[in-house]
Phi, psi and omega in degrees: 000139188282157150253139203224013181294120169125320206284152176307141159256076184292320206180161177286335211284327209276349204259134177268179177298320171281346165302320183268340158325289172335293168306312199273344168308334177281326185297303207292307191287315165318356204253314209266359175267331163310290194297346185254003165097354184228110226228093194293163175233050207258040166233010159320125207025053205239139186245158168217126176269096199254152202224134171215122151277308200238124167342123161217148165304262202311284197326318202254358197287302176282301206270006189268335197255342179310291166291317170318317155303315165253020169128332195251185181233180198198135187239127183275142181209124198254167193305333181263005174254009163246166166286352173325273200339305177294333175136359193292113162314158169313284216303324185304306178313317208261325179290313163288339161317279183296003185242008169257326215235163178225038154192186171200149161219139173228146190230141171174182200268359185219123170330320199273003176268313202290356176261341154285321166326281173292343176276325191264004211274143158278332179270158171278156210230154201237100164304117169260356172140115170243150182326342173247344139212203168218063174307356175270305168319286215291338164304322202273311187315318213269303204325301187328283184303339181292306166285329208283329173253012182059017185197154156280314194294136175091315164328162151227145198228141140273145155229147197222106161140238172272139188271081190262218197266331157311313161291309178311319191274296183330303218265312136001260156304314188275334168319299168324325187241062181026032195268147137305108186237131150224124140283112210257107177234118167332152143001096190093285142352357171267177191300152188277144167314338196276313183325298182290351191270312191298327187292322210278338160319340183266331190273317190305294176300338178243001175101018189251196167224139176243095177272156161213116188192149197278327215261080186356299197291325177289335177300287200264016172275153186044043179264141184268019164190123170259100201271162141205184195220165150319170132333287181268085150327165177262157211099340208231338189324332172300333177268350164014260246276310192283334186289341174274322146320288127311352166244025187293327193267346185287346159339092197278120180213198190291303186294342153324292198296346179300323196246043169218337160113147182284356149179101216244091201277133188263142185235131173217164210267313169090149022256170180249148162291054174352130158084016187243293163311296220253145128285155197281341192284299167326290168302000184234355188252188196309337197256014184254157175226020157324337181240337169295321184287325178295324197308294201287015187272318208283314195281344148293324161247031159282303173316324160290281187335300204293323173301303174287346188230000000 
């Protein structure tokens, strides 16, 4: 076990394999001590500050219910409830923030506020998503994949659709936990070069693998998880219409999950575009665990929350 007290979650990259071992070792005994009735608190008055840019279900949900379980409270605080909006710096934000709280999570659109965030906070600070990645999904994704196959090393994850701030964290972490990540992406659509050049550095050290190909059948055949996302990010709406278009055939749907082998467990991050990522016959059937992975968005970062703060 790591000691992760104090430390940043910015990105996964920053993170070694036994630092996310840790995490997800913690979560799984937290999760089987929930269910056994016994729920420790070592976040008694301990405060988290969650900073929202961009909306979220799981994100403001899991970690507001996160602290609350362990003892401590969580404060929301959205663009109208700070001075950014007004003119305030980050660094000004995070030097007052952290001399209130003893902790901070921020989900918004650019890396570099949650890397300013963190170069100035005296507390440690928690990426909840930025447009380039999401490590907390992707923590709650390896936890996830840890019960249903009792091991990381040696999978296979496809993710089929846009090569987003979810593939970038996925292809990351599991390259670290020796995994096969391919990203099946349209044409134009794969993971940025920096991503793919850092995952496979990651992959090289630990036994993992990183593909990037446009070619569906070779993409998701014989893979032991099938993944996606929206299309559309928030932010993007304007390419909507063309984003629809062009993903049209990347659509996991049955004859997808077909040519990937019958079991072959499905994943998605939510919330999903029913007829659009996804079929309802996919989200709703035997190969999906899509709601044990949101479940694990709360127990992954209780385990983190506790570790780092």
């Amino acid at each position: 076990m790591k000691n992760l007290k104090g430390k940043h979650l910015v990105w996964l990259h920053d993170w070694s394999k036994e630092e996310i071992e840790t995490v997800l070792d913690t979560a799984l005994k937290m999760k089987s001590d929930f269910y056994a009735g016994i729920q420790p608190r070592p976040l008694a008055g301990k405060t988290l500050a969650m900073i929202f840019s961009k909306p979220s279900t799981r994100t403001r949900v899991s970690f507001e219910v996160a602290m609350t379980q362990l003892g401590g409270h969580a404060i929301y605080l959205g663009m109208n409830d700070l001075q950014i909006g007004r003119g305030e710096t980050i660094a000004d934000t995070a030097r007052v923030i952290s001399r209130y709280c003893d902790g901070i999570m921020i989900r918004t659109f650019h890396q570099s506020d949650v890397e300013t965030l963190a170069k100035y906070s005296r507390v440690p600070v928690i990426n909840g998503l930025t447009d380039l990645v999401h490590p907390c999904q992707a923590l709650a994704d390896l936890m996830t994949l840890r019960e249903k196959f009792g091991r990381l090393s040696g999978l296979t994850l496809a993710y089929v659709g846009d090569g987003n701030n979810v593939c970038h964290s996925l292809m990351i972490g599991g390259a670290k936990m020796g995994m096969e990540i391919r990203a099946v992406t349209p044409p134009g659509y794969e993971p940025k070069p920096e991503i793919t050049r850092l995952s496979q550095e990651h992959a090289e050290k630990h036994g993992g693998k990183i593909v990037i190909t446009n070619d569906i059948d070779q993409g998701v055949k014989g893979a032991d998880v099938i993944y996606t996302d929206v299309w559309t990010s928030m932010g993007q709406e304007k390419e909507r219409e063309e984003r629809l278009k062009v993903m049209r055939p990347y659509q996991v749907n049955g004859a997808l999950m077909t040519k990937a082998g019958d079991k072959a467990l499905f994943m998605h991050c939510l919330p999903a575009h029913r007829g659009e990522e996804v079929t309802d016959e996919v989200a709703d059937g035997p190969q999906s665990i899509i709601f044990d992975q949101a479940e694990n968005r709360l127990h992954v970062q209780k385990a983190l929350l506790a570790l780092v703060m």
